[in-house]
C-alpha positions as CSV (number, residue, x, y, z in Angstrom):
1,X,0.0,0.0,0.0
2,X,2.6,2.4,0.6
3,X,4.6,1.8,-2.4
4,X,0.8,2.6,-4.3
5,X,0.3,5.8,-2.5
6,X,3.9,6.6,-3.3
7,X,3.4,6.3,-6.8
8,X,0.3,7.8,-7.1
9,X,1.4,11.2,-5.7
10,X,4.7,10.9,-7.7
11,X,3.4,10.5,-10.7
12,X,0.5,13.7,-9.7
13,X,4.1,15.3,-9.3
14,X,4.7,14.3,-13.2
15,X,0.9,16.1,-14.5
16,X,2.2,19.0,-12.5
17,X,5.8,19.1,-13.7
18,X,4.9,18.2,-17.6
19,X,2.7,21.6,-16.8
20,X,6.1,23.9,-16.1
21,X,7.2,23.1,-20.3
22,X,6.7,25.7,-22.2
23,X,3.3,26.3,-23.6
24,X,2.0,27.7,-26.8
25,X,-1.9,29.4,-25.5
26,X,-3.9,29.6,-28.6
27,X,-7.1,32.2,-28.9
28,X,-9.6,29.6,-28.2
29,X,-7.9,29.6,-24.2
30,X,-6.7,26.1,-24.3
31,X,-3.0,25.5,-24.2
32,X,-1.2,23.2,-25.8
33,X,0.5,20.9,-22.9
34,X,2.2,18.0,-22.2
35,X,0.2,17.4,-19.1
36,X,-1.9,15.0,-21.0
37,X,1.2,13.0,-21.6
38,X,1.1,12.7,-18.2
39,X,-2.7,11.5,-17.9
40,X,-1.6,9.0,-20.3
41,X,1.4,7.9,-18.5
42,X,-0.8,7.5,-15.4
43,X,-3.0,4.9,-17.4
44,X,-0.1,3.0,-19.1
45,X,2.3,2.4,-15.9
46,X,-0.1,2.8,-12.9
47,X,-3.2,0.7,-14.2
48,X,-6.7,2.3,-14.0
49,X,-7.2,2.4,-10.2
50,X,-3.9,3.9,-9.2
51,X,-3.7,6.3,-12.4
52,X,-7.2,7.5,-11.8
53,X,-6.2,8.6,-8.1
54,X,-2.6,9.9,-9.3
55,X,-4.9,12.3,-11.5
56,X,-7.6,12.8,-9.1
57,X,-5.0,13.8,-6.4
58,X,-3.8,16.4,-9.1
59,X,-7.1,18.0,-9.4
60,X,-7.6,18.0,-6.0
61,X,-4.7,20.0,-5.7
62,X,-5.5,22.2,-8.7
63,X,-8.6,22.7,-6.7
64,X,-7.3,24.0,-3.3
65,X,-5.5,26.8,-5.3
66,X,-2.3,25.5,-6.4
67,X,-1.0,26.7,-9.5
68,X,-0.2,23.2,-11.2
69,X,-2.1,23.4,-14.7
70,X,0.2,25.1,-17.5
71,X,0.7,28.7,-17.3
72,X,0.7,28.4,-13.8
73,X,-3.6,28.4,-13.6
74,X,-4.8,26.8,-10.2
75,X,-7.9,27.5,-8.2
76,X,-11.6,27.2,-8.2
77,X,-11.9,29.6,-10.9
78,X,-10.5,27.0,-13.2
79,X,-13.5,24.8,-12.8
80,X,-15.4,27.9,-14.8
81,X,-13.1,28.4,-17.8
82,X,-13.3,26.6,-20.9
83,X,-10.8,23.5,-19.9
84,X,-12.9,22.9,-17.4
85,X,-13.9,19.3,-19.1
86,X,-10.2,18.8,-19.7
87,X,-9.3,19.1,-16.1
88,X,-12.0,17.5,-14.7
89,X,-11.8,14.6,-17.5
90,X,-8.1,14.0,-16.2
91,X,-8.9,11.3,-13.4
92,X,-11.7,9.2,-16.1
93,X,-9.6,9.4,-19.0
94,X,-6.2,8.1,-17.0
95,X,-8.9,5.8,-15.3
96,X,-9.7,4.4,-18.7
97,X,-6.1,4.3,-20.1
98,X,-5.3,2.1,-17.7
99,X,-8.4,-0.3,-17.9
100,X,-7.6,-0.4,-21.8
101,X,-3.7,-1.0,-20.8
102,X,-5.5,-3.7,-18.3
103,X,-7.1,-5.5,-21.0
104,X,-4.5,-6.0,-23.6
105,X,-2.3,-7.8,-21.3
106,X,-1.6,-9.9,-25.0
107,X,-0.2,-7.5,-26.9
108,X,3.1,-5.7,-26.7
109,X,3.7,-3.1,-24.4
110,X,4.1,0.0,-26.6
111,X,1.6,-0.9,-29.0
112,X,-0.9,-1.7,-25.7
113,X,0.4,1.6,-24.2
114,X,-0.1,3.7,-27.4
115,X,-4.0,2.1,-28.1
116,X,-5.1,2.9,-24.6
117,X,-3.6,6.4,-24.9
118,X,-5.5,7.1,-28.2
119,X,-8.8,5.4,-26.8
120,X,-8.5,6.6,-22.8
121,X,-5.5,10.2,-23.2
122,X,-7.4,11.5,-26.7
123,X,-11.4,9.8,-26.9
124,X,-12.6,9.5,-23.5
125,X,-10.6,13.0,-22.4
126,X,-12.2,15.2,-25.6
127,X,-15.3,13.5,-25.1
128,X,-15.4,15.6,-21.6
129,X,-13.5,18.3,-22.9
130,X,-15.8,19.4,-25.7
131,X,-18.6,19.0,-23.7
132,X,-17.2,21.6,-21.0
133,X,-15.8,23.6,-23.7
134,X,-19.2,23.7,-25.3
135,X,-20.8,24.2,-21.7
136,X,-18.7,27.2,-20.9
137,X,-18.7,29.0,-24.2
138,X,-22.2,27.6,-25.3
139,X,-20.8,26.2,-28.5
140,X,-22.5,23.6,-30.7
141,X,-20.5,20.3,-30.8
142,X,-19.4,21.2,-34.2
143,X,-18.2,24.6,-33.1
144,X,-16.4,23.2,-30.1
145,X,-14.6,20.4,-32.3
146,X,-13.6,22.7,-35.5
147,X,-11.7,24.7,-32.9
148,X,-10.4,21.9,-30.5
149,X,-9.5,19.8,-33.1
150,X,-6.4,21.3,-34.2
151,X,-4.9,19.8,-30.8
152,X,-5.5,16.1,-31.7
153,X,-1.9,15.8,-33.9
154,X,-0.3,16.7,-30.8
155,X,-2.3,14.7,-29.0
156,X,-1.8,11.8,-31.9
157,X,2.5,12.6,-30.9
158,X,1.8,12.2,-26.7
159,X,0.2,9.0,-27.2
160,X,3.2,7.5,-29.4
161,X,4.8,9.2,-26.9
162,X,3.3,7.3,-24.3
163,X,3.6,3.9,-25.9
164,X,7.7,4.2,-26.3
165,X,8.3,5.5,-23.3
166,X,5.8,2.6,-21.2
167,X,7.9,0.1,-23.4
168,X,11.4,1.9,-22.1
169,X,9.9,1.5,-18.8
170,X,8.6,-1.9,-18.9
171,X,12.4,-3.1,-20.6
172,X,14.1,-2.0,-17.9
173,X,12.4,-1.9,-14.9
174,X,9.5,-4.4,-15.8
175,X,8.3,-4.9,-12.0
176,X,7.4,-0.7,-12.0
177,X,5.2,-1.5,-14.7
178,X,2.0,-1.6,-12.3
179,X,-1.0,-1.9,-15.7
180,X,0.7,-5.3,-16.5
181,X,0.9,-7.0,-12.8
């Protein structure tokens, strides 16, 4: 248990430090990140229950005012602007990474890694993300996607991303490698 807990808040120390790269802020007022590389990362090594919480704990402390998303944006008044979906997606969408990751214990590592990234990091997170984006902005879906959209090559990048380096990780330390165990 302790060795779960540790884990969990280092890798909410990961989101949060993926958060301090450089960002490019576009007009729409989402920034392009690598914190969802994180999320993903959550999924692939932690497994669905642990990589849920690791993301959960980040919010949490997003929500009690630390400044932990990119551009340094913490606070209650994040849960009102458009990423509101994004952040609150993180803890489902690193929850379903790692259930996909879970269930294709009979596939290779990277190629597992990089499918639940796409279906948990990219579907399930835009499928909250545009609908707090369109909440906030009171956008039609089509609206909120022909203007989110243009993040999902990057997006497409973190999850390969996320497959190579789960693969690194599970070749040489296969025992961290907490989604396969």
């Amino acid at each position: 248990m302790e060795r779960s807990l540790t884990l969990v808040a280092l890798f909410a120390a990961l989101i949060a430090a993926l958060g301090l790269m450089p960002n490019l802020m576009l007009a729409t007022g989402v920034p392009i990140t690598a914190q969802s590389l994180g999320i993903m990362l959550c999924g692939t090594v932690l497994g669905a229950a642990r990589g849920g919480l690791a993301a959960l704990l980040f919010v949490a402390l997003v929500a009690l005012g630390l400044p932990l998303l990119a551009g340094g944006r913490g606070g209650v008044g994040v849960f009102a602007s458009p990423t509101v979906g994004f952040v609150v997606g993180f803890p489902v969408a690193a929850f379903a990474t790692g259930f996909v990751m879970e269930q294709l214990r009979g596939m290779s590592v990277g190629w597992a890694a990089g499918i639940a990234s796409v279906l948990g990091g990219i579907i399930v997170l835009y499928a909250i993300g545009l609908t707090g984006f369109m909440m906030v902005l009171d956008r039609s879906f089509v609206e909120a996607f022909a203007i989110l959209g243009w993040y999902l090559p990057g997006d497409a990048i973190k999850a390969v991303l996320a497959g190579l380096i789960t693969a690194g990780l599970a070749r040489t330390r296969p025992d961290s490698l907490l989604s396969r165990g």
